[in-house]
C-alpha positions in Angstrom: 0.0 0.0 0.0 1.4 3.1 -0.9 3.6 2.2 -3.5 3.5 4.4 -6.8 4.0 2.9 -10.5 5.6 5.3 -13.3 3.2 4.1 -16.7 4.3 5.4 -20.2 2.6 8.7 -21.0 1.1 6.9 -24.2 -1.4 5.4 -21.3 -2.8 8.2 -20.9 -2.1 8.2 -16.8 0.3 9.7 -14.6 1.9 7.5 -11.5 -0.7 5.4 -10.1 -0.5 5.5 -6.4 -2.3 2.2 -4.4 -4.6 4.0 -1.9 -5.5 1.0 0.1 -6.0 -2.8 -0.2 -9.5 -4.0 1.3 -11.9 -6.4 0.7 -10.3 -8.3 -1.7 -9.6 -5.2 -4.1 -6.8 -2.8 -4.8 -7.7 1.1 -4.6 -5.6 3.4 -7.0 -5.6 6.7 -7.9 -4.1 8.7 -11.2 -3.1 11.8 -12.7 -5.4 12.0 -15.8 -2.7 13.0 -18.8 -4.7 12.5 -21.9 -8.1 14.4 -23.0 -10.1 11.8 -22.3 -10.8 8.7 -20.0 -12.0 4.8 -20.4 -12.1 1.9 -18.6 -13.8 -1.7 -19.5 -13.2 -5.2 -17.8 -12.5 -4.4 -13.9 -13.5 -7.6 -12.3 -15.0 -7.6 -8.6 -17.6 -4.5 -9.1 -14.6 -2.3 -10.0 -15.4 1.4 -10.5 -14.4 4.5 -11.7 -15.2 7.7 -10.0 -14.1 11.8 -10.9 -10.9 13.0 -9.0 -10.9 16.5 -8.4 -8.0 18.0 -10.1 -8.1 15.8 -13.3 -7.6 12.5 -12.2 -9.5 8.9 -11.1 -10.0 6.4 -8.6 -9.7 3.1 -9.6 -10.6 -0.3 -7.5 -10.5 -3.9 -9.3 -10.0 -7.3 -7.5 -8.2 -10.3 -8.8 -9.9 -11.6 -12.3 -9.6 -10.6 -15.9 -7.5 -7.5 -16.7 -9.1 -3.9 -16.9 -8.1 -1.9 -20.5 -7.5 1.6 -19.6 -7.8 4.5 -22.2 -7.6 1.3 -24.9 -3.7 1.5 -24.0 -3.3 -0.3 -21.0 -3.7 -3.8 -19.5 -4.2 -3.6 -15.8 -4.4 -6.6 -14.2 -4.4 -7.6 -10.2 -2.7 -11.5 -10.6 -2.6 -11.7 -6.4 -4.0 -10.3 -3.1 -2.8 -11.3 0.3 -3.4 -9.8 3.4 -1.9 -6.0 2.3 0.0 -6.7 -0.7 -0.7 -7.1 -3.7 0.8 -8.3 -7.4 0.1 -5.9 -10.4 0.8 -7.1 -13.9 0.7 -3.5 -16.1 1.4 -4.1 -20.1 0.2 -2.9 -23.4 -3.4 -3.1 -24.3 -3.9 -5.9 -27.1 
């Protein structure tokens, strides 16, 4: 919890920062870079919310990967107690 991970700017997304880990899900937040914002395939009733300041909250549990912005595959591989495992690639 805590930790921040640096994305390529073609994602769209500044450093996502892990907020919390709770429930089975991992809470991030991130700078919004681009002009716009999408996000299809959080598993575990993941959501998206507005961050004031031009940025978003993201939550997904283990499962299928999330595409974000159509660049980027997010996807939670593990959870265990307060750590988790990220896998972060390409899109495609």
């Amino acid at each position: 919890m805590g930790d921040v991970v640096t994305v390529p700017a073609t994602y769209g997304l500044g450093r996502i920062k892990v907020t919390a880990i709770t429930g089975g899900e991992v809470d991030m937040v991130a700078r919004l870079t681009g002009s716009g914002y999408s996000v299809s395939g959080c598993s575990g009733g993941g959501g998206v919310s507005s961050e004031g300041g031009g940025g978003v909250r993201l939550s997904c549990g283990e499962g299928p990967a999330a595409t974000i912005n159509d660049a980027m595959s997010l996807k939670v591989l593990k959870i265990h107690d307060s750590t988790a495992v990220l896998r972060i690639k390409p899109a495609g």
